[in-house]
N, C-alpha and C positions, 0 to 999 in steps of 0.2 A: 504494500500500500504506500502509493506519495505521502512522505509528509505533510501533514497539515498546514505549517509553516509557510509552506510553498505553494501548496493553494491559496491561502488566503493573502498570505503578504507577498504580491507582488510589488515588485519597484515603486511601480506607480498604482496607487486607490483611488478611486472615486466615491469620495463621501457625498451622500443626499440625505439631507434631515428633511423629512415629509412630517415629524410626528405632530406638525402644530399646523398644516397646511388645513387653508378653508377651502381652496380650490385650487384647479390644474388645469391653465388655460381657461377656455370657457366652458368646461363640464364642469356639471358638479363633484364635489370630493367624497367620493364613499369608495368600499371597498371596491368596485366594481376598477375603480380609476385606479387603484393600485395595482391588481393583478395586469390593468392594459400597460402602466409605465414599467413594470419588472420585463413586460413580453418587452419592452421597445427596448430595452437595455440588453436584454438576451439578444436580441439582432446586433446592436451597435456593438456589444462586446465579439460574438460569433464574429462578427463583419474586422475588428482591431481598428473599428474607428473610436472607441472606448476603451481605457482601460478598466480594468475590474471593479468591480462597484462595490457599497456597503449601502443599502440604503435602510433607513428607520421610518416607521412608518405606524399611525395610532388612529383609531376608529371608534368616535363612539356608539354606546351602545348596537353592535351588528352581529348577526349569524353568520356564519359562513359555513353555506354546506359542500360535501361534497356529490361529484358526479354519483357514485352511486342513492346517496339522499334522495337526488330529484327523483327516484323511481320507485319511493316508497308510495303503497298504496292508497295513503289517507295524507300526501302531502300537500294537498290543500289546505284541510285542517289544520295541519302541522302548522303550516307559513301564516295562515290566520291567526293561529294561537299565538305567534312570537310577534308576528303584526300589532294583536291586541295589546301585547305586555311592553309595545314602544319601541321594538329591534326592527330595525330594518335587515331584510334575510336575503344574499345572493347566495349562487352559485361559483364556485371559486374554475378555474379551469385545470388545477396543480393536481395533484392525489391526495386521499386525505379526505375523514367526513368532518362532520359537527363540529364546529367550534366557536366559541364565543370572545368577541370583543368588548373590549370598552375602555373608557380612557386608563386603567389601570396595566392595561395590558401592553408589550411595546412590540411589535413585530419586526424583525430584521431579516431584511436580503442579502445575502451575497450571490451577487454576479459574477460569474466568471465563465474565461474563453475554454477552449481547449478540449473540452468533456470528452471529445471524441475516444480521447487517451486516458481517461478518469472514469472508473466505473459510478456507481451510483450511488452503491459503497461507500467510496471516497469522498463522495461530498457530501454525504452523510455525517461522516466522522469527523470530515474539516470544521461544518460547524460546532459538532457534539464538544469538539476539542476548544476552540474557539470561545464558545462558555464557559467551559470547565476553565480558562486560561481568564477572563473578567472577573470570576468570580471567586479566585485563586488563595484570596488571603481571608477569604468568611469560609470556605469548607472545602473539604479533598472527596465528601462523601459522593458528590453529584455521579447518577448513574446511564445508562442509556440501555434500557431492555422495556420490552413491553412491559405496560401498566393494566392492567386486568380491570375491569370495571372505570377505565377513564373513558373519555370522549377523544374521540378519533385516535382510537389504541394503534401503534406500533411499533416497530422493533426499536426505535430512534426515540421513546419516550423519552424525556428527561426527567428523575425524579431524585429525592433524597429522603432516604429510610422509606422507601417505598411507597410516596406520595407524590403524584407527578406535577410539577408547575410547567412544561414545554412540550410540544409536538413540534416533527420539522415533516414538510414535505418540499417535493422538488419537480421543477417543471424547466423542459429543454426544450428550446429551438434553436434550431441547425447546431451550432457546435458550440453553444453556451448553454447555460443553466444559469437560473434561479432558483437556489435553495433557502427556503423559506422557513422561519421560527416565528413561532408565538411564546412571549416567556410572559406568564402569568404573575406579576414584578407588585402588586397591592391589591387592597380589594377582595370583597366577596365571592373568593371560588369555591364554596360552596354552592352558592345561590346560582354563578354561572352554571355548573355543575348539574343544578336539580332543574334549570331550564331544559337545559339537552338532552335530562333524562324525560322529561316531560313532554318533548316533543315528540322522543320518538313516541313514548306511551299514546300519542294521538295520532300521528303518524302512521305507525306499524299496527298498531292496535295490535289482535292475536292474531292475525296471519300470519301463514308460514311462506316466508320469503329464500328465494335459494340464494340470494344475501346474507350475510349473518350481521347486523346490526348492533351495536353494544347495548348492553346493560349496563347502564352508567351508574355507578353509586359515587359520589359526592365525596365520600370519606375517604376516597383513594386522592385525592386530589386537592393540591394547596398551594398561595401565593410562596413566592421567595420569600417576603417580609415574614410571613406565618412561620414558614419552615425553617427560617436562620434564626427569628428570635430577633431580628435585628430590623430595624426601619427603612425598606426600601420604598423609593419613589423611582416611577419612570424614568425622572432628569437625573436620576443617581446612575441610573444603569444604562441611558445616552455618555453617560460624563464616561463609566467601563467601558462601553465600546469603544470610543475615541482614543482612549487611554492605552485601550489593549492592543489598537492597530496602530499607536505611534512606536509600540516596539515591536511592533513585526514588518511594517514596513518603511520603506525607504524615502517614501514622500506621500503626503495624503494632499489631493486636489481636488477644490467645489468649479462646479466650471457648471452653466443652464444648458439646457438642453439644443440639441442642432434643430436646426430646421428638418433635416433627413429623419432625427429621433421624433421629432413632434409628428411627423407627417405619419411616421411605423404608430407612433400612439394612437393616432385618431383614428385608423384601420383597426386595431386591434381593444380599442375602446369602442367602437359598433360591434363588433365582434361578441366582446362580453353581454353588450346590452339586446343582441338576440340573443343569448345564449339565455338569457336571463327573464325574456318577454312572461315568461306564463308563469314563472316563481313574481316577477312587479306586477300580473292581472291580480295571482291570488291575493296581494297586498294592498291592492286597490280596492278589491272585495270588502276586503275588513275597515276599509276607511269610510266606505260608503254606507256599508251595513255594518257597523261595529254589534260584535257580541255583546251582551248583559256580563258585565262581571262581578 
């Protein structure tokens, strides 16, 4: 396996702070706009008119399902139910089901070129390592194996003493990847938690699906703050990123976006938003005809 080191610390970084962003261009800023600017950076990095990127990036209150999600049986329900409770719910286009955001939460991308010669594996473990190396001087415990009863269980869970606060999933085009984290950094992840157990509950109901769905229980799962014992905020764990990639790499640069990158955006920002047309009807539904709650 490459080095971690050398995936992530290239010569040259490309730092993007999105986590306070109210819009992008003239779309609106929700998740949707994030998965389109990761896909335009996957090209410009694929392309080496980019170099590798870091981007952060914060949402609030949102659902994020995955592809298998949208073919739950009662996913109308579902998207109504999270609609009623004030989340706004897309489909993501990465791997990876259920997951909840909100300002507590911070998501970081790494971009990088090259995948062709990097299994999946590898950039798996680039970032797994990559937290483990932020979070260096509060604990050595942090693990990476599936979490049993988390939301969006897999082999890349992040957890400590067996309570997971992270999921990473990963999305390529052409010869880049975006490897993508959620690190659950404050806040009620419990309560995130007993949403995504409750939606599948409406959701899936008792059907048997050749899917296998989680059973989410709550108590498998907690912020960083919860599980260190120690006061993390978001801007604490922006300040670790920055930190952690001034000594891995060799020069960190902010530079806006090209015209060639905007142009891959807005292609791939329509893109999301069919991808997404009948999860924003069901949501519409619920605005017009709200449930009694």
């Amino acid at each position: 396996m490459k080095n971690w080191k050398e995936i992530v610390g290239q010569s040259t970084l490309r730092y993007i702070d999105h986590s306070q962003e109210t819009a992008f261009q003239q779309n609106e800023y929700t998740a949707l706009t994030s998965f389109a600017v990761d896909d335009a950076l996957a090209v410009s990095v694929s392309n080496r008119t980019s170099p590798s990127a870091i981007r952060l990036w914060v949402h609030e209150k949102t659902i994020v399902l995955g592809i298998p999600d949208a073919r739950l049986p009662f996913l109308d329900e579902g998207v109504q139910f999270l609609a009623g409770k004030g989340y706004h719910v897309v489909v993501r286009n990465s791997g990876g089901l259920a997951v909840a955001l909100d300002g507590g939460v911070l998501n970081i991308s790494l971009v990088i070129p090259g995948v062709a010669e990097l299994s999946i594996h590898d950039c798996y473990e680039a970032m797994v390592h990559l937290i483990k190396y932020m979070l260096r001087d509060l604990t050595t415990e942090i693990e990476a194996y599936e979490i049993v009863g988390s939301y969006c269980p897999g082999d890349f869970d992040l957890s400590i003493n067996g309570k997971k606060f992270a999921g990473i999933s990963q999305r390529r085009v052409k010869d880049g990847a975006a490897v993508q984290i959620y690190l659950d950094v404050e806040g009620n992840s419990k309560e995130r938690a007993s949403l995504i157990r409750d939606f599948y509950a409406i959701a899936k109901k008792e059907t048997e699906t050749k899917f296998v769905y989680p059973t989410v229980k709550p108590s498998v799962m907690g912020s960083l703050s919860d599980l260190l014992g120690v006061h993390l905020t978001v801007e604490d764990m922006k300040d670790r990123v920055y930190t952690a990639l001034q000594d891995i790499c060799e020069e960190i640069v902010t530079r806006p976006f090209s015209n060639t990158e905007l142009d891959t955006f807005e292609k791939r920002y329509i893109q999301m938003i069919k991808r997404n047309e009948a999860v924003a009807h069901m949501q519409q539904l619920e605005k017009n005809n709200p449930a009694e709650k």
